[in-house]
C-alpha positions in Angstrom: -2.3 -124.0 -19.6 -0.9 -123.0 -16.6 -0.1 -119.4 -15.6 4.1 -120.2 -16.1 3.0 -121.5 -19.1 0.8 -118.5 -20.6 4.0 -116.1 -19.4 6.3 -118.2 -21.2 4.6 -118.5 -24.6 4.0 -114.3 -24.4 7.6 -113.8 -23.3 8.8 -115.8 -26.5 6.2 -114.6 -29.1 8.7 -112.0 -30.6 11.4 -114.1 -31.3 11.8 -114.7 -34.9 12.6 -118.3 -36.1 16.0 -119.6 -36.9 17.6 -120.5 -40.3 19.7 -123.2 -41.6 18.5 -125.4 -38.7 15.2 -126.4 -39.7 14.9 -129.8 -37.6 16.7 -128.3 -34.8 14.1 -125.9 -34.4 11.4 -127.8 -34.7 12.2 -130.1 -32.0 13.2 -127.3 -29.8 9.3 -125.8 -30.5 8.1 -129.3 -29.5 10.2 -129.6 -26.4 9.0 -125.9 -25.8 5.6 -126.7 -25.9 6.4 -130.2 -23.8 8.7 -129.2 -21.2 7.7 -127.4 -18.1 8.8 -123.8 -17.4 11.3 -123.8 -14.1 10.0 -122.1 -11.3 10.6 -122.5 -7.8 9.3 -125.7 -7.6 12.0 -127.0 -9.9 14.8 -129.0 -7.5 17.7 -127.7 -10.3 16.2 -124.0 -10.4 14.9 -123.5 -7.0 16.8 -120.7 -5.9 16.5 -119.1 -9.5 13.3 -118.9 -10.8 12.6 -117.2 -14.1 9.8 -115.6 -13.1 11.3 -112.1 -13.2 13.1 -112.9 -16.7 9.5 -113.6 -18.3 7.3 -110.2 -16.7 8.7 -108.7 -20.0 8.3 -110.0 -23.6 11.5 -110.3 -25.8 11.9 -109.8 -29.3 14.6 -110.3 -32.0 17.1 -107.7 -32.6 17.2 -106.2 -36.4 20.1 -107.2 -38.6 23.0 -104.6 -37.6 24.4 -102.3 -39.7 27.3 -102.0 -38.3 30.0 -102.7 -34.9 29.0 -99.9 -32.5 31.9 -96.9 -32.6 32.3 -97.1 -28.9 32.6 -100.1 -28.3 36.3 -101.9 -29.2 35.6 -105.1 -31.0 38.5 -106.5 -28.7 37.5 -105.3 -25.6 41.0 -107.1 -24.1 44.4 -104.8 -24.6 47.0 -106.6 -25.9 45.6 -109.6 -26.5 46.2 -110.8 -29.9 43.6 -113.3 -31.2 41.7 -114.1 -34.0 37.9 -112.7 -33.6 34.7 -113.3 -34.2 32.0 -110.9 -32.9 28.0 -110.8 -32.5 25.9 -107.8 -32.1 22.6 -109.5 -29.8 23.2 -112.9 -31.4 24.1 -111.5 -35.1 27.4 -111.8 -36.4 28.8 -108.6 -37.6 31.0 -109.7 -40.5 33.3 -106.6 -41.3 34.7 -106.4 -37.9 35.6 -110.4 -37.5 39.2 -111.4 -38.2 39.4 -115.2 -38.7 42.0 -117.5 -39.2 43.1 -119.1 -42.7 45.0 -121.8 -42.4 45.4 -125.7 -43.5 43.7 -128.0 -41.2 41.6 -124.6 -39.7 37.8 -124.2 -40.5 36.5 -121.2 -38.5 33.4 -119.3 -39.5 30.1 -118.4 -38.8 28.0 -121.1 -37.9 25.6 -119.8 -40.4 28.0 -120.1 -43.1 28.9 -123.7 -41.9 25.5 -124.4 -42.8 25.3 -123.4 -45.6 28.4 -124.9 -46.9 27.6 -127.8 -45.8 29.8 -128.9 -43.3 26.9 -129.9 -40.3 25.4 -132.8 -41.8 21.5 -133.3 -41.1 20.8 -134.8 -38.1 24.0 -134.0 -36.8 22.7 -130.0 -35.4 22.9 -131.1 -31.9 25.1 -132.4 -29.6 24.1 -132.0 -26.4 20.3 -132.7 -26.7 19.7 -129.6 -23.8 16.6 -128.8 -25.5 15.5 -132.1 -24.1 15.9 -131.8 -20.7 15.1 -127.7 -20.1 12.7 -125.4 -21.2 15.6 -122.3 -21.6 17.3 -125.1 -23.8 14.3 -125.6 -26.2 13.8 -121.4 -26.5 18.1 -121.5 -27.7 17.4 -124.6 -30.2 13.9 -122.9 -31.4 15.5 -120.1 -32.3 18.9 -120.5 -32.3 21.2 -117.7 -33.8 24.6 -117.4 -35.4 27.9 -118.1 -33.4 31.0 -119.5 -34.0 31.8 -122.9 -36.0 35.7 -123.8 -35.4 36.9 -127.2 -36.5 40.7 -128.0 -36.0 42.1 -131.3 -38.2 44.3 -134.2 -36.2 47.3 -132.4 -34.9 46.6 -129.2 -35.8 47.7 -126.1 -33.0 46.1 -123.2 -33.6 48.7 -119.9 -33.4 46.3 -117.4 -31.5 43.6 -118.0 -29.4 39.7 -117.2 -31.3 38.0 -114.3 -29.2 34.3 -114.4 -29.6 33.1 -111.3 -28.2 29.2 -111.2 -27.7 28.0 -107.5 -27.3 24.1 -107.3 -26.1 22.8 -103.8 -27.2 18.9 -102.7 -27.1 15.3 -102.5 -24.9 13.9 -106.1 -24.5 16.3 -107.9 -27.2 16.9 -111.3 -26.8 19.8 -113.3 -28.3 19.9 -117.4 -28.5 23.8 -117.9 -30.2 24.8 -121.1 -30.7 28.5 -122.1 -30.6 30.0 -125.3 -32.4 33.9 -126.4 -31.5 35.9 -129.5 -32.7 39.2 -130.2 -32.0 40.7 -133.4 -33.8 43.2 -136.1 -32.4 46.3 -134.2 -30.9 45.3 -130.9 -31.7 45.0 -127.3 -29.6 43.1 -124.3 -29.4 42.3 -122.1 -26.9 38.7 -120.1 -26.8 38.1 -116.6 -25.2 34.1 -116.0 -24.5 33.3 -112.5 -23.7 30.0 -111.1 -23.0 29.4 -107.7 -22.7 26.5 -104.7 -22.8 25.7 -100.9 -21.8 24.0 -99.6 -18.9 21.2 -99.1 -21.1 20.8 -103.2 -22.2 17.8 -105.7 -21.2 16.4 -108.6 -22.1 18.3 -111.7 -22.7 20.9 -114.1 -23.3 20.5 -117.5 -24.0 23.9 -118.9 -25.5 25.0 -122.7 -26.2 28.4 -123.9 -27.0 28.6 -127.7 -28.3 32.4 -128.8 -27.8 34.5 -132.3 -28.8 37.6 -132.6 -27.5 39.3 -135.6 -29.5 42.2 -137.9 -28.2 44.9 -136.3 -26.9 44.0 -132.9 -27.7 43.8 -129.9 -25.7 40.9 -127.2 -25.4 41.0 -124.2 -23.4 38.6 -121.7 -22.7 38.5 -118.3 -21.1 34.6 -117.1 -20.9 34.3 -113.8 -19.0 30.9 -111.8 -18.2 30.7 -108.0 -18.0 27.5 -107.1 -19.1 25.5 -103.7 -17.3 22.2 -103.1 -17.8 19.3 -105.6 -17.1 20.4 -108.5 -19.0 19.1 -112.0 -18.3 22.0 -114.0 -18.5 21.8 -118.1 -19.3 24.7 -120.4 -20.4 25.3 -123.7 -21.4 28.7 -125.3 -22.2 28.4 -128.9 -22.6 31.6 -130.8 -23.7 32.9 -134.7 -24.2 36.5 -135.6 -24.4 38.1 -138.5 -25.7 41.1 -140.4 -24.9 44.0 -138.7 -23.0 42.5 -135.4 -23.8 42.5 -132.3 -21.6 39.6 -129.6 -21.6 39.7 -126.5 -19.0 36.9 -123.2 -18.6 37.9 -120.6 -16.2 34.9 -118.7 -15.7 34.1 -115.4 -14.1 31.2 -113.1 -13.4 32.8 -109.7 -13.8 29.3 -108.3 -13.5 25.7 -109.7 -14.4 22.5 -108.3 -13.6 20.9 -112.1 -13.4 23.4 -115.4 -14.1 22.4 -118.8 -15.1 25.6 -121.2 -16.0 25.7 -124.5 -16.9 28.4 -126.7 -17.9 28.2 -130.2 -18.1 31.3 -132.3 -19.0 31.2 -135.6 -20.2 34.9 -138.0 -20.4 34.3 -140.7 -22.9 37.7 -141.7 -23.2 40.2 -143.0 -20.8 43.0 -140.9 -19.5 41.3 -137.6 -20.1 42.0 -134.5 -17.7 38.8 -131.3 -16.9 39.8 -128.3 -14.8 36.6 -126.3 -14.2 37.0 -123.0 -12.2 34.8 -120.0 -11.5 34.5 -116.9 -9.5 31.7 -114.6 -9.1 31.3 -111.0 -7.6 27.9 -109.9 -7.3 26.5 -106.6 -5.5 23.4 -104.7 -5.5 20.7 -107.2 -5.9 22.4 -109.3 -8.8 22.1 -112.9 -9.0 24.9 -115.4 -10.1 24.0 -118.9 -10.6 26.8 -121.9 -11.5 25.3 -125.4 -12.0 28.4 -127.9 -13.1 28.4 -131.7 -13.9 31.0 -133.2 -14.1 30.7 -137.2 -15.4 33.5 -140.1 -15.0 31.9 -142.6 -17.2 35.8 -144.6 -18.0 38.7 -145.1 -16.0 41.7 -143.5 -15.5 40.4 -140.2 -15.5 41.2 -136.5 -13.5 39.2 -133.6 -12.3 39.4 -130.7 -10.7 36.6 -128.1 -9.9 37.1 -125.1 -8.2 34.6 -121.9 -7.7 35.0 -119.0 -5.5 32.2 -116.4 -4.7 32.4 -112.9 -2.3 28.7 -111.7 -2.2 28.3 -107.8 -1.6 25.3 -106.0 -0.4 22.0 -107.7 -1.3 23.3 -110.2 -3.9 22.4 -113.8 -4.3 24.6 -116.8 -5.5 23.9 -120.0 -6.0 26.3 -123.0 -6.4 25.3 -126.8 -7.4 28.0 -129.0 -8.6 27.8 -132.8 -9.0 30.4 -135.1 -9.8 29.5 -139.0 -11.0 31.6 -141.7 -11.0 30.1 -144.5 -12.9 30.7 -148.3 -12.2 33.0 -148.3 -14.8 35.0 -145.3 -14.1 37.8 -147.3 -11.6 40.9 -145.7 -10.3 39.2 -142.0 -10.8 40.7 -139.1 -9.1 37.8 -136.4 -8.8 38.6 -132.6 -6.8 35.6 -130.5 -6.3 35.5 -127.5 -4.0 33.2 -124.3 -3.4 34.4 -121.6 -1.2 32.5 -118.5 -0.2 32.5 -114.9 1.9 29.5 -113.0 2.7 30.5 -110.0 3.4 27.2 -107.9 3.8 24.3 -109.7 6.4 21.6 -108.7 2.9 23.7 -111.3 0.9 23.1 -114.8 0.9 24.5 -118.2 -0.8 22.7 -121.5 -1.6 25.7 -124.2 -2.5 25.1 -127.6 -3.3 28.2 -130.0 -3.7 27.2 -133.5 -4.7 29.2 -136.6 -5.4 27.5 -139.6 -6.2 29.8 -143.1 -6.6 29.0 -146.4 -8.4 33.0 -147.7 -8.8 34.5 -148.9 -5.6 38.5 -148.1 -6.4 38.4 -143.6 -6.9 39.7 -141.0 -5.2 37.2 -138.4 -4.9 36.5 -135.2 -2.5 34.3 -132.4 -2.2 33.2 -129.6 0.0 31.9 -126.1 0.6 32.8 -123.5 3.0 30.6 -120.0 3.9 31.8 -117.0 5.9 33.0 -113.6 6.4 36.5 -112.0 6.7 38.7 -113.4 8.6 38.8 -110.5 11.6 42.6 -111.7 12.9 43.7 -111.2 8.9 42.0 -107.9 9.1 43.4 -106.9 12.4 46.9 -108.1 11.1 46.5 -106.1 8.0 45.1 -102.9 9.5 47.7 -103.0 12.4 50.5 -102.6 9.7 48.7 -99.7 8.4 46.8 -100.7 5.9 43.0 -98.7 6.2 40.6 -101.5 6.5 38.9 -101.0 2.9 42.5 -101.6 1.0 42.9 -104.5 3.3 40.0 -106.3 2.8 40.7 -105.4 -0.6 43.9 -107.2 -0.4 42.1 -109.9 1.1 39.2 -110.5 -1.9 42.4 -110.6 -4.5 44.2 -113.2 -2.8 40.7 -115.5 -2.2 40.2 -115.5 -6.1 44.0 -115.1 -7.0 44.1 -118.9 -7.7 41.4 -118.9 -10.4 43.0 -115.4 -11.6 45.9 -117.3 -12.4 44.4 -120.6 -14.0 43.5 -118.2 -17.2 44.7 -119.8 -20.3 45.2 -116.2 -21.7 47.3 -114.0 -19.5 45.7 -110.9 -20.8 42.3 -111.8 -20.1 43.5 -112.1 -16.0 44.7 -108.6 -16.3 41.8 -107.0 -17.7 39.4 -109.1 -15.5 41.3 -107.9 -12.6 41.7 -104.1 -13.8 37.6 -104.4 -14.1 37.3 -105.9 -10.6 39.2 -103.7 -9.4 37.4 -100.7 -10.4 34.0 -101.9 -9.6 34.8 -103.0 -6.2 37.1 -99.8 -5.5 40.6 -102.1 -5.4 43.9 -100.6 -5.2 
């Protein structure tokens, strides 16, 4: 066993088993023990090894006793939503408020489960725990999360808030996230992540989405967590015909990042809007991987992440787009922009398109640099001091994906905490 290997299997030994997915976990511990650990020597997770994740064993938080008093299970002001929340990967059941309606199943994924409603062999959707290590450690011991199925033609009022607070020394949390919108319906998902300055260990969330024909799925996932929290996501989604599915996410603050999405459109017609933005400082690292797959025709998408890198911060950006043979007259967008703005912060961005159908549309590219000095200049010379204008400057770089927010609210409080962390006016 190699020495990856050896840290692995002692950074997982206090992680207690899942229940209510019994063949899910077994074939994530068989895909654990198969599947090599990523280090540097891994082309997807060169530039973020886990090597500093797995120096300290993890454990299994207790079952909570309760929401923490200082900590607002809504942690958005005036938005009103439905809510679900989880204490490190537990779901804290007094301090949910879930809808009731006809046509509306939203629970716990634990109670799903046990009701019943996930049929055997039918845990998994994505198969992650196939192709990465970190995705055989979530299915192995996968926790609770939210369920939410929504009939044909079904709009859901208010948007579901599932609000993921990390508390604890060395706790690690794998929750698992199941959403289903039928033909024609809507619903629109806010994922917030948050912990103290006192938090470590780490995060290891899934989220398993179908987005039926001609419905509509939106989702809001924010990241504010202090502390030492190891950080790793993975949204993977397939749409059906003439459907549209859009994430706007943004790294309010993360002491090390790892997102994933991966988007598959199985039915012509559909629409994906993907956007990000990240603002690391110190020596925080924020990593987005995104696929995006055309595998029909007649299909749109649109990617778009923005980074500004402070101090001695790293970021890393890898997005691919396909276009399979069969995916004629596609219209594919992707785009990674990014500003440096001490010489101790660096970027590593990877933009990839690959093409197998001869009549698309399809463009990508990538841009690094620094403030623009004439802006400044301009800025300064109208009296602006030159930390409120480069201020000015970072809110108008991300403004775009500011605005793309499905939820109004969520913008405003993610710019009210950017703002106070990077010392905005």
């Amino acid at each position: 066993m190699s020495a990856a290997n050896d840290k692995a299997h002692a950074f997982v030994a206090g992680l207690a088993a899942s229940e209510g997915l019994a063949p899910l976990a077994e074939a994530g511990r068989q895909a654990m023990a198969d599947l090599p650990v990523p280090t540097r020597k891994s082309e997807r997770w060169k530039y973020s090894p886990l090597t500093p994740m797995l120096a300290t064993p993890v454990r299994t938080a207790t079952a909570p006793e309760g929401w923490p008093e200082d900590v607002p299970t809504n942690p958005i002001p005036g938005l009103d939503a439905y809510r679900i929340v989880l204490l490190s990967g537990q779901v804290v059941a007094e301090a949910c408020d879930l809808p009731v309606a006809d046509g509306v199943v939203c629970m716990p994924l634990s109670q799903a489960m046990a009701e019943g409603r996930i049929g055997e062999g039918d845990e998994d959707w994505s198969a992650y725990h196939t192709r990465e290590w970190v995705g055989a450690v979530n299915a192995a011991h996968a926790q609770d999360g939210l369920f939410l199925s929504l009939d044909a033609g079904v709009v859901l009022d208010r948007p579901v808030l599932v609000h993921h607070h990390t508390i604890g020394d060395n706790v690690a949390s794998c929750p698992r996230h199941r959403v289903h919108v039928g033909a024609n319906a809507q619903a629109e998902v806010v994922l917030w992540s948050s912990a103290p300055e006192g938090a470590s260990g780490m995060v290891n969330a899934v989220l398993e989405g179908k987005v039926g024909a001609g419905a509509r799925l939106g989702v809001d996932k924010v990241q504010h967590e202090q502390g030492a929290v190891f950080h790793l996501a993975h949204e993977h989604v397939t749409q059906g015909k003439d459907s549209t599915f859009r994430i706007h996410t943004v790294t309010v603050q993360g002491h090390w990042v790892r997102n994933e999405l991966n988007v598959l459109q199985h039915g012509s017609g559909s629409h994906t809007i993907m956007h990000g933005a990240y603002l690391p400082k110190g020596q925080e690292h924020v990593d987005n991987h995104t696929t995006m797959d055309h595998t029909v025709p007649h299909c749109t998408s649109s990617e778009l992440y923005k980074g500004i890198l402070y101090d001695r911060s790293t970021g890393v950006f890898n997005g691919k787009v396909f276009v399979r043979e069969d995916a004629q007259l596609t219209n594919a967008y992707q785009q990674n922009a990014n500003i440096v703005v001490d010489a101790g912060a660096s970027i590593n961005a990877k933009p990839e398109l690959e093409i197998y159908a001869d009549d698309v549309k399809c463009s990508h590219g990538c841009t690094v640099g620094q403030f623009d000095e004439e802006a400044l200049f301009y800025l300064k010379s109208r009296g602006i001091a030159d930390r409120a204008a480069r201020a000015l400057m970072v809110q108008a770089f991300i403004g775009d994906v500011l605005e793309g927010f499905g939820q109004e609210e969520v913008a405003q409080e993610v710019e009210g905490l950017l703002a106070d962390r990077h010392g905005w006016m």
